[in-house]
C-alpha positions in Angstrom: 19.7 -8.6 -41.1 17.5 -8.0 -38.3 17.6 -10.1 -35.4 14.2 -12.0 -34.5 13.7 -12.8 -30.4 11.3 -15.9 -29.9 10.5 -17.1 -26.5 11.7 -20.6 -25.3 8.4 -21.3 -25.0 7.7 -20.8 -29.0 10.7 -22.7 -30.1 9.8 -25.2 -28.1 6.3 -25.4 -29.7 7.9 -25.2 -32.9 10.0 -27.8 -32.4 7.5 -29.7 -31.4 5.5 -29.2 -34.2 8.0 -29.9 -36.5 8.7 -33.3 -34.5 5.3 -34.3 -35.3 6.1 -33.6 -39.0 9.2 -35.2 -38.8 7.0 -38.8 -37.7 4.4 -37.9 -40.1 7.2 -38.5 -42.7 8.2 -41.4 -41.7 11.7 -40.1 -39.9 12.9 -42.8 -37.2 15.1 -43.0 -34.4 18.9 -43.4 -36.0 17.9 -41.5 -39.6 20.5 -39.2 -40.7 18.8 -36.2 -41.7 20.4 -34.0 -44.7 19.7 -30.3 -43.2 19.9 -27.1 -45.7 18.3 -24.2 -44.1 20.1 -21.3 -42.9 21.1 -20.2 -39.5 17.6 -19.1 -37.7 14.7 -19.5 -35.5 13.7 -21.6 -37.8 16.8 -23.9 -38.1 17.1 -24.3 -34.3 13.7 -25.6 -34.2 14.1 -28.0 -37.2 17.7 -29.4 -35.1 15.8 -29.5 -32.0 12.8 -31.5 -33.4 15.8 -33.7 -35.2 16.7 -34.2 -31.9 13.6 -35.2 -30.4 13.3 -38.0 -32.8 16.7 -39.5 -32.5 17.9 -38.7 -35.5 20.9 -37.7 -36.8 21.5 -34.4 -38.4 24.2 -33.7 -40.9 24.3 -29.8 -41.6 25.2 -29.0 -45.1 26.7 -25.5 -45.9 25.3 -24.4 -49.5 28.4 -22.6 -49.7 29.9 -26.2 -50.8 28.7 -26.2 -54.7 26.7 -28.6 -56.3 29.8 -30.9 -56.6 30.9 -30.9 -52.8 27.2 -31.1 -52.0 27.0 -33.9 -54.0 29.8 -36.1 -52.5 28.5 -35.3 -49.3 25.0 -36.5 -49.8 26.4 -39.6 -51.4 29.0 -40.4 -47.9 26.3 -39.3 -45.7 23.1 -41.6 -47.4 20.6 -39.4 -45.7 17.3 -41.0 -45.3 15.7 -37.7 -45.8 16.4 -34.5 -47.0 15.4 -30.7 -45.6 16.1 -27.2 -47.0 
């Protein structure tokens, strides 16, 4: 797949942006965070915004199956979910 270049100056924007979701939602400081989105611009931006808000991520690989994905939702209780 093609590469995509951003600026640092874009993801930070977007990271921003998705911080200011993030608190919209309700996501505090110390919330695990499920994360299923796959490696990209995107993805960096949604861990960076993660970040930003103290919370926690915990990076799921679809790759697990449903049952492995499962079990790991259930040990990790996220307080929210993104994909």
């Amino acid at each position: 797949s093609p590469h995509r270049a951003v600026s640092f100056a874009r993801l930070n924007a977007d990271a921003d942006a998705l911080a200011h979701g993030l608190d919209a939602a309700g996501v505090k400081r110390g919330d695990r965070v499920a994360v299923m989105v796959p490696p990209s611009v995107p993805f960096f931006a949604l861990t960076f915004a993660l970040l930003r808000r103290r919370a926690v991520p915990v990076l799921i690989d679809p790759g697990m199956g449903v049952k492995n994905l499962g079990k790991c939702l259930a040990e990790a209780d996220p307080a929210a979910f993104v994909g």
